[in-house]
KOLFIDO-801892 format. One record per residue: x, y, z of N, C-alpha, C, O in turn; residue number from 1. Coordinates in pm, whole numbers. Example, Ala and Ser with C-alpha at 12.3 -4.5 7.8 and 13.67 -1.06 7.14 Angstrom:
+--------+--------+--------+--------+--------+--------+--------+--------+--------+--------+--------+--------+-----+
!     nx !     ny !     nz !    cax !    cay !    caz !     cx !     cy !     cz !     ox !     oy !     oz ! num !
+--------+--------+--------+--------+--------+--------+--------+--------+--------+--------+--------+--------+-----+
!   1319 !   -569 !    780 !   1230 !   -450 !    780 !   1320 !   -330 !    780 !   1424 !   -332 !    846 !   1 !
!   1285 !   -225 !    708 !   1367 !   -106 !    714 !   1290 !      3 !    787 !   1341 !    114 !    804 !   2 !
+--------+--------+--------+--------+--------+--------+--------+--------+--------+--------+--------+--------+-----+
***
This chain:
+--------+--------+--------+--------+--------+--------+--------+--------+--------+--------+--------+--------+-----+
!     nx !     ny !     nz !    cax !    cay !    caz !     cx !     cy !     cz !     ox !     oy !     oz ! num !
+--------+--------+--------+--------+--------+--------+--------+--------+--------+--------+--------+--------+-----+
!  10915 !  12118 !  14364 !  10802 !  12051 !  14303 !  10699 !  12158 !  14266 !  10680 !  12252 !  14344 !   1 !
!  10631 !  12147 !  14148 !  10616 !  12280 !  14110 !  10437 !  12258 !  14115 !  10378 !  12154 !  14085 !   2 !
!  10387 !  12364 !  14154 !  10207 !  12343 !  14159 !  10125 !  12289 !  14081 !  10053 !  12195 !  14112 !   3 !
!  10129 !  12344 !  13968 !  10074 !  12283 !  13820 !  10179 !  12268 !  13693 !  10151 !  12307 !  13580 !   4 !
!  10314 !  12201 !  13734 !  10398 !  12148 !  13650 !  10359 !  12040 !  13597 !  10258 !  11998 !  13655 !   5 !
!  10396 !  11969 !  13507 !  10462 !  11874 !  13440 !  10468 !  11768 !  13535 !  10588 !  11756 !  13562 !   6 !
!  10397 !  11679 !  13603 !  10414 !  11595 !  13671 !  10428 !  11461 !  13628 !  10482 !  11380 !  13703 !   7 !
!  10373 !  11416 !  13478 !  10352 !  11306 !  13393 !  10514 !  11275 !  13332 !  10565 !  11358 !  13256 !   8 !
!  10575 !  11172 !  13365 !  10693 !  11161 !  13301 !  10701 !  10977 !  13275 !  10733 !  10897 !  13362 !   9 !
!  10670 !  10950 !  13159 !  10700 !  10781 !  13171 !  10805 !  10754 !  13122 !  10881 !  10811 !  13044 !  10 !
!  10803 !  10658 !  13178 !  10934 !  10539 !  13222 !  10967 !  10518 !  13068 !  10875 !  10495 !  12989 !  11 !
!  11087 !  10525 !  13029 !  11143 !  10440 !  12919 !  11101 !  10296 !  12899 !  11059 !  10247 !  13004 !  12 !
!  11098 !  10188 !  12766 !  11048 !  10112 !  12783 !  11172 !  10030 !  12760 !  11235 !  10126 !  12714 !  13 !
!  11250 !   9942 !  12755 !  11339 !   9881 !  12728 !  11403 !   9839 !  12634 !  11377 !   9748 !  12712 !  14 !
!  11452 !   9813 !  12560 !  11494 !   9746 !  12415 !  11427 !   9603 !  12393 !  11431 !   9507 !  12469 !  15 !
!  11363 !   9615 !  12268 !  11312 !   9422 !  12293 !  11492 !   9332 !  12252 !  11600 !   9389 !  12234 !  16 !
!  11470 !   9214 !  12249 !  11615 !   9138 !  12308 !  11612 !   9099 !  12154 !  11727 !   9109 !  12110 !  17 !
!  11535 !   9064 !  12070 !  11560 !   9050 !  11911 !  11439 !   9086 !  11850 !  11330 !   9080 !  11909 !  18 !
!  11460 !   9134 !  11698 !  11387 !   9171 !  11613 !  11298 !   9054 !  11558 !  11177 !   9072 !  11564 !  19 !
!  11342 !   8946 !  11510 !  11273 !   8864 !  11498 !  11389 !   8719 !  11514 !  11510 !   8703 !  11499 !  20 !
!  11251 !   8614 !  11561 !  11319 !   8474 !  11596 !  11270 !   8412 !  11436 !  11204 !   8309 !  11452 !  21 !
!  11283 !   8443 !  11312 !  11240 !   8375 !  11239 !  11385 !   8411 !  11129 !  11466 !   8499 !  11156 !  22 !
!  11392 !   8338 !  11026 !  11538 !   8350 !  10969 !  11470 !   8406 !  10838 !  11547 !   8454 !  10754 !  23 !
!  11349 !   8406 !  10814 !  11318 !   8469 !  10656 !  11320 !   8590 !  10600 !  11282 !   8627 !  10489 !  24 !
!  11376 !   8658 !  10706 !  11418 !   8819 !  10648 !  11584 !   8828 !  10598 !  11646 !   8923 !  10550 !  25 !
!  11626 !   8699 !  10629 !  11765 !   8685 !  10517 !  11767 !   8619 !  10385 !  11858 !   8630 !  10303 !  26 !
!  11657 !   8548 !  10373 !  11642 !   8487 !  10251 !  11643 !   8592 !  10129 !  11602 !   8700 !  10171 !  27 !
!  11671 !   8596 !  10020 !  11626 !   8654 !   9904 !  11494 !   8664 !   9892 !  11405 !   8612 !   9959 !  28 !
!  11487 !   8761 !   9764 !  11341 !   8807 !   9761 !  11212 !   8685 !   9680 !  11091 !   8669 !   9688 !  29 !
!  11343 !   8609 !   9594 !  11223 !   8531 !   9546 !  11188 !   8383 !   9646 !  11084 !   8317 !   9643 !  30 !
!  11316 !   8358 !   9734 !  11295 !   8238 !   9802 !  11167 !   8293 !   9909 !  11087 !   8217 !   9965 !  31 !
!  11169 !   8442 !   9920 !  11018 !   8455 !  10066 !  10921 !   8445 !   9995 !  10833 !   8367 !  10031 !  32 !
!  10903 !   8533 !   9847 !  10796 !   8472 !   9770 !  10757 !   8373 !   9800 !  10668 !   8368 !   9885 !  33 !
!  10809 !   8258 !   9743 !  10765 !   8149 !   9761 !  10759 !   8044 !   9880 !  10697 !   7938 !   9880 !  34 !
!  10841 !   8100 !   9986 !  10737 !   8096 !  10126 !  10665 !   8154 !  10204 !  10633 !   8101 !  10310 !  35 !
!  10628 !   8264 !  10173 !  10567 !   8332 !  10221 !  10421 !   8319 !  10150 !  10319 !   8305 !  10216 !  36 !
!  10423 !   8326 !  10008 !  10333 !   8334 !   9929 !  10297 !   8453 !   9872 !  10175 !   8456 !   9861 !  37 !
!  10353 !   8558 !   9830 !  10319 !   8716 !   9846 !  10317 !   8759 !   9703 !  10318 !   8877 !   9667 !  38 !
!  10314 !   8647 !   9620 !  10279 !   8610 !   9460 !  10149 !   8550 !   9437 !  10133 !   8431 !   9411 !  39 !
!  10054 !   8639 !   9447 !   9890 !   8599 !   9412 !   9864 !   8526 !   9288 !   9835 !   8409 !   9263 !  40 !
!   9894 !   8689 !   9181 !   9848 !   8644 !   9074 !   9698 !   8715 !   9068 !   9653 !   8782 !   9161 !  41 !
!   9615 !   8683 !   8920 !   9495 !   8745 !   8882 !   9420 !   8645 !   9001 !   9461 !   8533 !   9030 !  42 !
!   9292 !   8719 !   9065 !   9150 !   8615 !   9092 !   9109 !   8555 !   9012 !   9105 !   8613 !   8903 !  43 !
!   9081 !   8477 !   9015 !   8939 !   8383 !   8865 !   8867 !   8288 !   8987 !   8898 !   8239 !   9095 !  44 !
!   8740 !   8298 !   8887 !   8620 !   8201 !   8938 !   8561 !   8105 !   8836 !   8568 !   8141 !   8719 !  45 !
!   8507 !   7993 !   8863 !   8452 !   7957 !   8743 !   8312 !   7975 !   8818 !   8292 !   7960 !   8938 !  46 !
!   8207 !   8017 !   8705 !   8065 !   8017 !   8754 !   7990 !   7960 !   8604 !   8024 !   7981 !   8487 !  47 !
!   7881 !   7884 !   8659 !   7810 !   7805 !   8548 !   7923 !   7765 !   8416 !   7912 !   7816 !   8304 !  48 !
!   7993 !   7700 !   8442 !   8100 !   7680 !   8336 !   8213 !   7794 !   8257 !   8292 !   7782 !   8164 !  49 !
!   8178 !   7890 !   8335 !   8238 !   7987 !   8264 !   8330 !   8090 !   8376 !   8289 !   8150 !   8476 !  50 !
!   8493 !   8082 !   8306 !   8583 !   8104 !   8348 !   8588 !   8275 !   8382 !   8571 !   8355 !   8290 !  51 !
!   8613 !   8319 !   8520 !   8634 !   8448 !   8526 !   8728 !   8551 !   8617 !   8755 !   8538 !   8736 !  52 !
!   8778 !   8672 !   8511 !   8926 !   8675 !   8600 !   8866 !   8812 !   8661 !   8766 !   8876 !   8627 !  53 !
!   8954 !   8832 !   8754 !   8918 !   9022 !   8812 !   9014 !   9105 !   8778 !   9127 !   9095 !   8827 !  54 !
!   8977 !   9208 !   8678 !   9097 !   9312 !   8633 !   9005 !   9445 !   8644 !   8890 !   9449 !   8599 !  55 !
!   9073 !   9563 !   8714 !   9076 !   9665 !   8713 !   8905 !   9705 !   8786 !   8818 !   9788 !   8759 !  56 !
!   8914 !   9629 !   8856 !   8813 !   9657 !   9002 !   8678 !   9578 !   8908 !   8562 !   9588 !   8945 !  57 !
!   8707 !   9524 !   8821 !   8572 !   9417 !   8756 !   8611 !   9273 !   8729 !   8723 !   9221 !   8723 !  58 !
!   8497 !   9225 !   8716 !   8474 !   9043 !   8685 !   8496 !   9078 !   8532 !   8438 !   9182 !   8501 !  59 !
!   8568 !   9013 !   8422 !   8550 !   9024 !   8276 !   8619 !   8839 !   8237 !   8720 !   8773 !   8263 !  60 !
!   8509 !   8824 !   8175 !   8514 !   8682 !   8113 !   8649 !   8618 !   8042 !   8638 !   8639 !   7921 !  61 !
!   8728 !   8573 !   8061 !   8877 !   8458 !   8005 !   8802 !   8493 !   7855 !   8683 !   8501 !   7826 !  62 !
!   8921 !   8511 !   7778 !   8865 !   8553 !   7656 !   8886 !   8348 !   7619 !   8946 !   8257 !   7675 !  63 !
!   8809 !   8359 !   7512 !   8754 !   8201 !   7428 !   8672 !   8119 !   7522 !   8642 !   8013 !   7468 !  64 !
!   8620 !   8134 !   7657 !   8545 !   8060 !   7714 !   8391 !   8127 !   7719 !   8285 !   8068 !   7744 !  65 !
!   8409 !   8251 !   7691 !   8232 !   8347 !   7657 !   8222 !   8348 !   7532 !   8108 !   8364 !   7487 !  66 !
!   8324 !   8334 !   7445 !   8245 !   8352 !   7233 !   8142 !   8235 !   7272 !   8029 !   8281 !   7260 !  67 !
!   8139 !   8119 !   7309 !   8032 !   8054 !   7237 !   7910 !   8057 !   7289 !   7832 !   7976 !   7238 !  68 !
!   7850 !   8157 !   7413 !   7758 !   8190 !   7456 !   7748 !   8362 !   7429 !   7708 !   8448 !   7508 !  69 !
!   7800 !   8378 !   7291 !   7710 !   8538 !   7260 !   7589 !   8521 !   7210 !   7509 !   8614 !   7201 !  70 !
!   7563 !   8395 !   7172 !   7449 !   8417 !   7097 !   7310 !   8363 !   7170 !   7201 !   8356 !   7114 !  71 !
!   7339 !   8327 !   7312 !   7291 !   8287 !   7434 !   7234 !   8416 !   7503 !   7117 !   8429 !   7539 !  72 !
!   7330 !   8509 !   7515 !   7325 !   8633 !   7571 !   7238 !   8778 !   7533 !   7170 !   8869 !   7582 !  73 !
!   7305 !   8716 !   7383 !   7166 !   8843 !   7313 !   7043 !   8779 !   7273 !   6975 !   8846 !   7195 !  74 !
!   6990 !   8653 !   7310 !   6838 !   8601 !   7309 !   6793 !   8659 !   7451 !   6705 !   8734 !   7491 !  75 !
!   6909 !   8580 !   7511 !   6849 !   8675 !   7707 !   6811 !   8847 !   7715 !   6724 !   8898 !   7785 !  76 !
!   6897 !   8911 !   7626 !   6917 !   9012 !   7665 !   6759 !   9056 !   7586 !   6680 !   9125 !   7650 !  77 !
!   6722 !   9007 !   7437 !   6620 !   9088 !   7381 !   6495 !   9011 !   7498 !   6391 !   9076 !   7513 !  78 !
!   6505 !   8921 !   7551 !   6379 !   8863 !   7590 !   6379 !   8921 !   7695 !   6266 !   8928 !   7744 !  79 !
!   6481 !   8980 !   7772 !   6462 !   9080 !   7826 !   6380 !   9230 !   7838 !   6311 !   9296 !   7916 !  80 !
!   6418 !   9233 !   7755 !   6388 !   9384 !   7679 !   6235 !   9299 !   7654 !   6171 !   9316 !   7758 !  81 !
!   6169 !   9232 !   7574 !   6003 !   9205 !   7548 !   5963 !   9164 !   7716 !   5847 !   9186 !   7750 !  82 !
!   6037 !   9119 !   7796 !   5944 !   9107 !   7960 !   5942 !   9258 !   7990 !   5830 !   9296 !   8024 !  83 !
!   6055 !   9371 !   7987 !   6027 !   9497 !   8032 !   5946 !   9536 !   7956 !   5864 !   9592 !   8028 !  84 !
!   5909 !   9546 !   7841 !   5758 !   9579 !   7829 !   5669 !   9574 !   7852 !   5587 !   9654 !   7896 !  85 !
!   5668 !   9417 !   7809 !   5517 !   9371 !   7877 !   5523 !   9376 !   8007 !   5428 !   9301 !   8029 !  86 !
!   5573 !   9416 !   8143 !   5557 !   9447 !   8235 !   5503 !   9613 !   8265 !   5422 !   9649 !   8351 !  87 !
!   5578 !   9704 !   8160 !   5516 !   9794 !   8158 !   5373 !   9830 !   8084 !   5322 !   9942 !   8094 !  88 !
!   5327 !   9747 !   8026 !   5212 !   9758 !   7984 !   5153 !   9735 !   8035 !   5062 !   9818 !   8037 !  89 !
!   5125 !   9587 !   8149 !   5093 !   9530 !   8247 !   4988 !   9658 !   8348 !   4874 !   9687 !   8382 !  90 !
!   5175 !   9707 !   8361 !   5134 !   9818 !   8444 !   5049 !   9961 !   8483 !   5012 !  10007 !   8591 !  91 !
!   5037 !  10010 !   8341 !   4952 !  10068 !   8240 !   4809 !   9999 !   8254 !   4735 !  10082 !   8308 !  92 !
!   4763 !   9921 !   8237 !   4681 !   9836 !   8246 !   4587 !   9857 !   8375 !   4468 !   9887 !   8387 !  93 !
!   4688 !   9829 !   8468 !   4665 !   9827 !   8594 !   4617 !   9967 !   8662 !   4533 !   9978 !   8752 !  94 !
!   4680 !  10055 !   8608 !   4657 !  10195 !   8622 !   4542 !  10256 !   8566 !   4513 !  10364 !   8618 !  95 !
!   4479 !  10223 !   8487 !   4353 !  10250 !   8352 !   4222 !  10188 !   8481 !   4138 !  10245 !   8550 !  96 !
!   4268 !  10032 !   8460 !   4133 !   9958 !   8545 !   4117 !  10054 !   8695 !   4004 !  10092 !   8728 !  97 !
!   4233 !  10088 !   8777 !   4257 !  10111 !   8929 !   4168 !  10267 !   8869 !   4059 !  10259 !   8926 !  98 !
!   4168 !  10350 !   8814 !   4089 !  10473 !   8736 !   3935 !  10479 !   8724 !   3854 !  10560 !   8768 !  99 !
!   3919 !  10345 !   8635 !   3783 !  10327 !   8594 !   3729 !  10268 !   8756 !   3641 !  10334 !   8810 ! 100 !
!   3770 !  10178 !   8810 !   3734 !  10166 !   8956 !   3689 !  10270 !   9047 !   3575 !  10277 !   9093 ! 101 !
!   3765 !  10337 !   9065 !   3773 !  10456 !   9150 !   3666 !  10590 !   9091 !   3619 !  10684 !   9156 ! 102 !
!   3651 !  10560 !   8960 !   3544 !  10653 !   8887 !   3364 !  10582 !   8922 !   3279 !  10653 !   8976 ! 103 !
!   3340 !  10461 !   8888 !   3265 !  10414 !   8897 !   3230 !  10359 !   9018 !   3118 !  10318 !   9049 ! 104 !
!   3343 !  10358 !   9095 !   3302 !  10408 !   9286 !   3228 !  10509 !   9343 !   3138 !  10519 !   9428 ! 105 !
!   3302 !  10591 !   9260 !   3238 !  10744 !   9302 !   3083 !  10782 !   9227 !   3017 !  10877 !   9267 ! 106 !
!   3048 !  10714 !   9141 !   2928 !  10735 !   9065 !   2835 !  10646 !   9149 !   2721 !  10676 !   9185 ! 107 !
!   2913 !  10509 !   9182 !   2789 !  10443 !   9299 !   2760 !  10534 !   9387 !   2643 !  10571 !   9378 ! 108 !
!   2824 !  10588 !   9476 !   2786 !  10674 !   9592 !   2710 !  10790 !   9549 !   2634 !  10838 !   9633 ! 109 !
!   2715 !  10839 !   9446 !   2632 !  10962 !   9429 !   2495 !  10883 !   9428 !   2400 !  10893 !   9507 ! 110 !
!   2512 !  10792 !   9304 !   2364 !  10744 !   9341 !   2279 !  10698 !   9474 !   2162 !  10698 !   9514 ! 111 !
!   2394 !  10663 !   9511 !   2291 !  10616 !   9625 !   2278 !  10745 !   9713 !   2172 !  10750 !   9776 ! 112 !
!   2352 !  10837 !   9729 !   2304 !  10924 !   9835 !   2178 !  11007 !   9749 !   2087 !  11056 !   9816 ! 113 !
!   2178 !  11019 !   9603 !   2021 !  11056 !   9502 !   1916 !  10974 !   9570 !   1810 !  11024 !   9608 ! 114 !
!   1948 !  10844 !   9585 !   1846 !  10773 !   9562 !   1809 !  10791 !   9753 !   1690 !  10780 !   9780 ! 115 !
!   1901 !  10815 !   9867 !   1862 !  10853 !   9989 !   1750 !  10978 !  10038 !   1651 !  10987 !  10112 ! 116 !
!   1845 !  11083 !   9933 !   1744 !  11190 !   9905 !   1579 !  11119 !   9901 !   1504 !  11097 !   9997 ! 117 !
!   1554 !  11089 !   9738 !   1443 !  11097 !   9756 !   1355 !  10996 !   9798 !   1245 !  10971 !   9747 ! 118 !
!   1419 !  10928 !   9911 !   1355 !  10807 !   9957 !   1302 !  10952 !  10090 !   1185 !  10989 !  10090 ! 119 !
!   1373 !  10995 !  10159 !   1329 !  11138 !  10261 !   1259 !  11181 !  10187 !   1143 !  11141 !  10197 ! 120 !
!   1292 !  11286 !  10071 !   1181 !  11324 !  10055 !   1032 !  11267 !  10031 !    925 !  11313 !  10068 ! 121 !
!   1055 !  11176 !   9972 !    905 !  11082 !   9973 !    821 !  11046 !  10116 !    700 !  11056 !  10135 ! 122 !
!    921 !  11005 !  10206 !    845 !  11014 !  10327 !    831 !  11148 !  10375 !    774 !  11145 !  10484 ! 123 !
!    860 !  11266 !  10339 !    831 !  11416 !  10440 !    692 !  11402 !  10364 !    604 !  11444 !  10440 ! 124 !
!    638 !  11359 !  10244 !    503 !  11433 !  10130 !    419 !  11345 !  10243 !    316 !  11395 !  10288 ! 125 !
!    456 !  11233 !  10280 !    310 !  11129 !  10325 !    275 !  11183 !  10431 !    177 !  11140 !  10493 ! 126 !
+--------+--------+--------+--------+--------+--------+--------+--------+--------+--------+--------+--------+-----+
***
């Protein structure tokens, strides 16, 4: 028996007694298909009326069920485009006033610390 040998030796494990208790690995390939189910097929969804399949890692619309909302799509899309503006103008806007604020903040305080001045100095003359 050796000092720092190899002492770890496991046990064999046995043979299992069958591979499987089910008979569908003799069937042909199209009879497991169709019990098994291993014939998907494309995804599709329908959303707001409109049919959609999944090809090549994207959602793309059943062709003849989106033609009659192109002209749906590019009103959305420009009215789109006129809200991102006027949001950026908005914003602009917002940036000009938050300016003139912060300017005419700073002009109150001067005055008043002018007008602290010579309220002191007026009382040091009396």
């Amino acid at each position: 028996m050796p000092l720092f040998g190899n002492t770890f030796s496991p046990k064999k494990t046995p043979p299992r007694k069958c591979a499987s208790l089910s008979n569908l690995h003799m069937l042909d390939r199209s009879t497991r298909e169709i019990e098994l189910g291993l014939e998907y097929g494309i995804p599709t969804m329908n959303l707001a009326g409109q049919s959609l399949k999944f090809e090549n890692g994207q959602w793309v619309a059943e062709s003849g069920s989106f033609m009659g909302d192109r002209r749906e799509m590019q009103r959305l899309r420009k009215r789109n485009q006129q809200l991102e503006e006027e949001n950026n103008l908005l914003r602009l806007k917002v940036d000009i006033l938050l300016d003139m604020l912060s300017e005419t903040t700073a002009e109150s305080h001067l005055m008043e610390k002018e007008l602290e001045e010579l309220k002191n100095h007026s009382r040091r003359r009396k």
